[in-house]
C-alpha positions in Angstrom: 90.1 130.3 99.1 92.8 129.7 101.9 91.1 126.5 102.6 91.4 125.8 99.3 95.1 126.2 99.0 95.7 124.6 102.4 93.7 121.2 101.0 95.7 121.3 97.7 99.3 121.7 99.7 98.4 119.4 102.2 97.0 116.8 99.4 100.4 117.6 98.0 102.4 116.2 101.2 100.1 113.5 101.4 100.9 112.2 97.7 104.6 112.7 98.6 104.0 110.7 102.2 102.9 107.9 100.2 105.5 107.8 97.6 108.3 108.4 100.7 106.3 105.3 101.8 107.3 102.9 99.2 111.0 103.9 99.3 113.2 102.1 102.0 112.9 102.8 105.6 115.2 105.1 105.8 113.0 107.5 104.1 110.5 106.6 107.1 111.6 110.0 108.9 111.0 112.0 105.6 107.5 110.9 105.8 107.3 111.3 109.4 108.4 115.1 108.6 106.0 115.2 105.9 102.7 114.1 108.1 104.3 116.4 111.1 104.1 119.5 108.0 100.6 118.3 107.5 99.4 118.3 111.0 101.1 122.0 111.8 99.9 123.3 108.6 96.2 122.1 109.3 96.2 123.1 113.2 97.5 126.7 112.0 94.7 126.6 109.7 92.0 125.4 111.7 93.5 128.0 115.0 92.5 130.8 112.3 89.8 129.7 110.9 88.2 128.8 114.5 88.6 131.6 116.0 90.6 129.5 118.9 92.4 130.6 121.3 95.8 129.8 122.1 94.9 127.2 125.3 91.7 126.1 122.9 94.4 125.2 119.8 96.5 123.6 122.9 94.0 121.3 124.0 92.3 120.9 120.4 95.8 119.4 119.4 96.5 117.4 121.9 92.9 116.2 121.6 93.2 115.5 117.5 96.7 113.6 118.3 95.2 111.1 120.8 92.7 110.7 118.6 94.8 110.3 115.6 96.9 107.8 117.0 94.1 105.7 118.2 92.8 105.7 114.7 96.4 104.8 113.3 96.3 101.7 115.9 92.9 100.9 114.6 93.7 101.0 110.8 96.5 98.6 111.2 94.5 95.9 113.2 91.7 96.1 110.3 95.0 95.6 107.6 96.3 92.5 109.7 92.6 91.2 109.8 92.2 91.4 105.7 95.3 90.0 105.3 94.4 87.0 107.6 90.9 86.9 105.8 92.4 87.2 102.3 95.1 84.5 103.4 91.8 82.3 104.4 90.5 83.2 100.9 92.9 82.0 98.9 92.5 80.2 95.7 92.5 76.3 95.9 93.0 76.6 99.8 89.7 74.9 101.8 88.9 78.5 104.3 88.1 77.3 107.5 85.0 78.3 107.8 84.9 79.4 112.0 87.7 81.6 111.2 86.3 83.2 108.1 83.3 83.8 110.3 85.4 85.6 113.4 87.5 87.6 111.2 84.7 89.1 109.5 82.9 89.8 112.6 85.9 91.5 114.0 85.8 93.6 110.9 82.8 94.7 111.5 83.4 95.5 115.2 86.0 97.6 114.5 84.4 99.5 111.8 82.1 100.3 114.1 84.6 101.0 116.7 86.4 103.3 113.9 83.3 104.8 113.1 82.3 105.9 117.4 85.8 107.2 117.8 85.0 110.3 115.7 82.0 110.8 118.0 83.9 110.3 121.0 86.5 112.9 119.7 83.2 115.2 119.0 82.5 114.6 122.8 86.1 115.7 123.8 85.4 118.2 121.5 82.8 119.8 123.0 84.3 120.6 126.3 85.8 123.3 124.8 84.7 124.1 121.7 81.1 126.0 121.3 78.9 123.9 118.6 79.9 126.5 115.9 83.8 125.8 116.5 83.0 122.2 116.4 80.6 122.2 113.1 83.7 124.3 111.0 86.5 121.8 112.3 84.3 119.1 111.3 83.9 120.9 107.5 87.6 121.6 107.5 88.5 117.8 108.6 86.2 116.1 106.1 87.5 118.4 103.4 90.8 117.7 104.4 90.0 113.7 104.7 88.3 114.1 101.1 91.5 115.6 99.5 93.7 113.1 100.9 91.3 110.2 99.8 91.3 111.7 96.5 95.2 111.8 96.2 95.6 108.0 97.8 93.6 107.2 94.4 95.3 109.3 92.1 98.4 107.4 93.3 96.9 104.2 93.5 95.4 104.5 89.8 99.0 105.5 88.9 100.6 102.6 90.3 98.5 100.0 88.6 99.0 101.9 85.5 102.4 101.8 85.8 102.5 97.8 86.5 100.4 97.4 83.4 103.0 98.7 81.0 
């Protein structure tokens, strides 16, 4: 049940992250607050839950940050590469066919880069974590990862709505 609650509060922030996101920049360090909420709230959770220990939570967040940021650096190379392939894909414009071709194999690279770094993280992980530890933070993160999914399209859905009034 706490998990529960935790995954509704943090889907919550989440929806109010994005929203903080399409205000000006000066609401940047409200969402920064908002993801730094987030992060405690789900580190608390997963200490409990986990059974950790306090230098276990210590390493296991300093291990989720790197990670995090890695992931962050990797999501906005794979939005600059669909916006160069979408700006080769225009309508009425001749795509040059070479760079079609490297940008969607770059895409695919780092999908599959994207894809290893949660294995590598396992592999961190695992130093000191026991497999038990490791299997309930990896239930916790997807459920976690599924809520915030879920809200991105609740407020994506409510956007277009919005635009086709």
């Amino acid at each position: 049940m706490r998990i529960r609650k935790l995954a509704g509060a943090v889907a919550l922030l989440a929806l109010m992250a994005g929203t903080a996101r399409a205000q000006d920049t000066s609401d940047m360090a409200d969402r920064s607050l908002l993801l730094q909420r987030i992060q405690d709230r789900f580190s608390a959770q997963v200490k409990e839950e986990l059974g950790l220990n306090d230098v276990q939570a210590a390493k296991m967040k300093e291990t989720t940050a790197n990670w995090f940021m890695k992931r962050r650096d990797l999501e906005g190379q794979e939005r600059r590469m669909r916006q160069s392939l979408a700006g080769q894909l225009r309508p009425g414009v001749a795509a040059g066919r070479d760079s079609v071709n490297k940008l969607v194999e770059r895409l695919l690279a780092l999908k599959v880069t994207y894809a290893e770094s949660f294995r590598e993280e396992d592999r961190e992980l695992s130093g000191y974590l026991d497999p038990v530890q490791r299997g309930q933070y990896f239930v916790l993160r997807e459920r976690l990862l599924d809520r915030v999914q879920a809200a991105r399209q609740d407020r994506q859905q409510a956007n277009r709505r919005r635009l086709l009034r």
